[in-house]
N, C-alpha and C positions, 0 to 999 in steps of 0.2 A: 414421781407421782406419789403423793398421799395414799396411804394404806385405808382401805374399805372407801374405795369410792364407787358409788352405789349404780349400776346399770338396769333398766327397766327394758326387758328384751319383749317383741309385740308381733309374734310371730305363729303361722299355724304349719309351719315343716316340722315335724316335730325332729327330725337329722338335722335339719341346721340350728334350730331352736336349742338342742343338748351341744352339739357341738360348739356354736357360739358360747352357751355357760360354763363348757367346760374348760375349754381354751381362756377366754377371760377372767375365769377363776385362777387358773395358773398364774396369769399375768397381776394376781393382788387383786382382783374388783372382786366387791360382792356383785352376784348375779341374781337378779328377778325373774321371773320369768312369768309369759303372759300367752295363753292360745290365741288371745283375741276372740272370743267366743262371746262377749256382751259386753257392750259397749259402756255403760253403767259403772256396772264392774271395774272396769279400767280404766275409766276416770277415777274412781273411787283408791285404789289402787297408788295412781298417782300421786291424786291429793293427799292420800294419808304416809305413804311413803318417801314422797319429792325426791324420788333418786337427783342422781349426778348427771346423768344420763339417758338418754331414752332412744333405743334402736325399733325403728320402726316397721314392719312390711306394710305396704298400702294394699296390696291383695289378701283378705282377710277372709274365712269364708262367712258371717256374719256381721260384720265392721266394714264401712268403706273409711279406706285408710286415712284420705284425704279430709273426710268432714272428723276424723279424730284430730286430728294436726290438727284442725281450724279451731276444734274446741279448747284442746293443749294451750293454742297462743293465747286466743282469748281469752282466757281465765287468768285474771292478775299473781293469783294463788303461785300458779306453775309456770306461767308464759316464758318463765325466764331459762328453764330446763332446755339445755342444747338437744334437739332432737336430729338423731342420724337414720334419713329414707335409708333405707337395704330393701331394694325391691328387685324386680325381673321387666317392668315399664323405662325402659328406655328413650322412648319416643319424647323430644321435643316439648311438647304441648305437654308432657307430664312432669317433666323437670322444671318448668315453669311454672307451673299449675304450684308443685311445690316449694318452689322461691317463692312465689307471691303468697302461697299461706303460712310460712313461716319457719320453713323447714333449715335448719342450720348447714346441713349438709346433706347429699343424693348422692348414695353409693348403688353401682348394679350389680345385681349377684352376677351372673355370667359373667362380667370383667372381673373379677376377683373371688378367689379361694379363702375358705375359711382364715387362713393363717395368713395372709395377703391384706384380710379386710382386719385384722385383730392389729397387724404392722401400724396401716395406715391409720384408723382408728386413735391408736396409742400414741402418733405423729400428731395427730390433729388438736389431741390433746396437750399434750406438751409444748404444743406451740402456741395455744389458748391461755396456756396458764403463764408463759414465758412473755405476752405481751399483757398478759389483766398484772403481773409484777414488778 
Protein backbone atom coordinates (compact mmCIF):
# COMPACT_ATOMS: atom_id res chain seq x y z
CA UNK A 1 0.00 0.00 0.00
CA UNK A 2 1.25 3.65 -0.76
CA UNK A 3 1.84 5.54 2.40
CA UNK A 4 -1.04 8.47 2.98
CA UNK A 5 -3.58 7.20 1.04
CA UNK A 6 -6.36 9.55 1.59
CA UNK A 7 -9.92 7.96 3.17
CA UNK A 8 -13.14 10.29 3.16
CA UNK A 9 -15.22 8.58 6.13
CA UNK A 10 -19.33 9.87 5.77
CA UNK A 11 -20.75 8.84 8.78
CA UNK A 12 -22.99 10.29 11.82
CA UNK A 13 -22.10 7.27 14.73
CA UNK A 14 -19.79 9.11 15.92
CA UNK A 15 -18.30 5.20 17.84
CA UNK A 16 -17.87 3.92 14.57
CA UNK A 17 -16.92 7.31 12.87
CA UNK A 18 -13.55 7.45 15.54
CA UNK A 19 -13.15 3.98 15.50
CA UNK A 20 -12.97 3.57 11.85
CA UNK A 21 -10.30 6.72 11.76
CA UNK A 22 -8.44 5.35 14.30
CA UNK A 23 -7.92 1.83 13.14
CA UNK A 24 -7.36 3.12 9.62
CA UNK A 25 -4.82 5.44 10.73
CA UNK A 26 -2.96 2.63 12.21
CA UNK A 27 -3.09 0.92 9.01
CA UNK A 28 -0.91 4.15 7.15
CA UNK A 29 -4.29 5.93 5.67
CA UNK A 30 -4.78 9.48 6.28
CA UNK A 31 -8.27 9.76 7.59
CA UNK A 32 -11.14 12.42 6.96
CA UNK A 33 -13.75 12.49 8.49
CA UNK A 34 -17.44 13.79 7.74
CA UNK A 35 -20.87 13.80 10.09
CA UNK A 36 -22.76 14.26 7.07
CA UNK A 37 -24.50 17.12 8.42
CA UNK A 38 -24.92 19.15 4.79
CA UNK A 39 -24.69 17.98 1.96
CA UNK A 40 -22.85 21.07 0.21
CA UNK A 41 -20.44 20.73 2.48
CA UNK A 42 -19.50 17.36 1.46
CA UNK A 43 -19.44 17.72 -1.82
CA UNK A 44 -17.22 20.61 -1.38
CA UNK A 45 -15.08 18.56 0.89
CA UNK A 46 -14.78 16.09 -1.82
CA UNK A 47 -13.94 18.17 -4.59
CA UNK A 48 -11.33 19.98 -2.79
CA UNK A 49 -9.73 17.12 -1.13
CA UNK A 50 -10.37 14.01 -3.96
CA UNK A 51 -9.38 11.36 -1.29
CA UNK A 52 -8.48 7.86 -2.40
CA UNK A 53 -11.29 6.73 -0.91
CA UNK A 54 -14.63 7.30 0.20
CA UNK A 55 -16.64 5.26 2.92
CA UNK A 56 -19.99 5.80 2.84
CA UNK A 57 -23.25 5.48 5.45
CA UNK A 58 -26.53 5.97 3.39
CA UNK A 59 -28.38 6.62 6.62
CA UNK A 60 -27.34 10.08 7.31
CA UNK A 61 -29.42 12.19 9.63
CA UNK A 62 -29.69 15.17 7.10
CA UNK A 63 -28.13 13.60 3.77
CA UNK A 64 -29.83 10.80 1.91
CA UNK A 65 -27.01 8.71 1.20
CA UNK A 66 -28.18 7.43 -2.01
CA UNK A 67 -28.83 10.91 -3.99
CA UNK A 68 -24.89 11.68 -2.51
CA UNK A 69 -23.41 8.60 -4.49
CA UNK A 70 -25.52 9.75 -7.46
CA UNK A 71 -24.03 13.28 -7.20
CA UNK A 72 -20.37 11.60 -6.40
CA UNK A 73 -20.63 9.50 -9.83
CA UNK A 74 -21.94 12.15 -11.73
CA UNK A 75 -19.56 14.81 -11.37
CA UNK A 76 -16.64 14.08 -13.82
CA UNK A 77 -14.40 15.85 -11.18
CA UNK A 78 -14.61 12.78 -8.53
CA UNK A 79 -16.85 10.04 -10.32
CA UNK A 80 -13.82 8.20 -10.51
CA UNK A 81 -13.22 7.84 -6.33
CA UNK A 82 -13.96 4.07 -5.27
CA UNK A 83 -16.75 4.64 -2.96
CA UNK A 84 -17.30 1.75 -0.08
CA UNK A 85 -21.61 1.69 1.18
CA UNK A 86 -20.92 0.72 5.18
CA UNK A 87 -24.52 0.94 6.00
CA UNK A 88 -27.14 -1.16 8.27
CA UNK A 89 -29.71 -1.55 4.71
CA UNK A 90 -29.31 -4.84 3.92
CA UNK A 91 -32.34 -5.41 2.01
CA UNK A 92 -32.12 -6.38 -1.75
CA UNK A 93 -33.64 -3.34 -3.37
CA UNK A 94 -31.05 -1.31 -1.43
CA UNK A 95 -27.96 -3.03 -2.61
CA UNK A 96 -29.11 -2.65 -6.00
CA UNK A 97 -30.31 0.70 -5.69
CA UNK A 98 -26.48 1.09 -4.96
CA UNK A 99 -24.98 -1.01 -7.87
CA UNK A 100 -26.99 1.05 -10.20
CA UNK A 101 -25.86 4.47 -8.88
CA UNK A 102 -22.44 3.62 -8.65
CA UNK A 103 -21.29 2.44 -5.65
CA UNK A 104 -18.01 0.28 -5.87
CA UNK A 105 -18.60 -1.80 -3.09
CA UNK A 106 -21.73 -2.55 -0.26
CA UNK A 107 -20.49 -3.49 2.96
CA UNK A 108 -23.11 -4.08 6.22
CA UNK A 109 -22.32 -3.04 9.47
CA UNK A 110 -23.87 -6.00 11.38
CA UNK A 111 -22.04 -8.65 9.09
CA UNK A 112 -18.72 -7.20 10.03
CA UNK A 113 -16.67 -5.58 12.99
CA UNK A 114 -14.77 -2.75 12.98
CA UNK A 115 -11.37 -4.73 12.55
CA UNK A 116 -13.26 -7.35 9.99
CA UNK A 117 -14.30 -4.38 7.74
CA UNK A 118 -10.55 -2.47 8.15
CA UNK A 119 -9.29 -6.50 6.86
CA UNK A 120 -11.57 -6.58 4.13
CA UNK A 121 -11.30 -3.05 3.18
CA UNK A 122 -7.47 -3.35 2.93
CA UNK A 123 -8.02 -6.77 0.67
CA UNK A 124 -10.23 -4.93 -1.66
CA UNK A 125 -7.57 -2.61 -1.96
CA UNK A 126 -4.71 -4.49 -2.72
CA UNK A 127 -6.40 -6.40 -5.19
CA UNK A 128 -7.45 -3.03 -7.11
CA UNK A 129 -4.21 -1.95 -7.30
CA UNK A 130 -2.61 -5.63 -8.10
CA UNK A 131 -5.00 -5.72 -11.22
CA UNK A 132 -4.73 -1.46 -12.30
CA UNK A 133 -0.58 -2.85 -12.32
Amino acid sequence: MEKNEEILIIEDDANLLYGLQAKLRVEGFEVITDEGADKNEVMEKIKVLKPDYIILDIILPKINGFNLLSEIKSDPAISKIPVFIFTNLSDNDSRQRGADLGADFYLIKSELNLDEFVVKFKKIIANKQKLAA
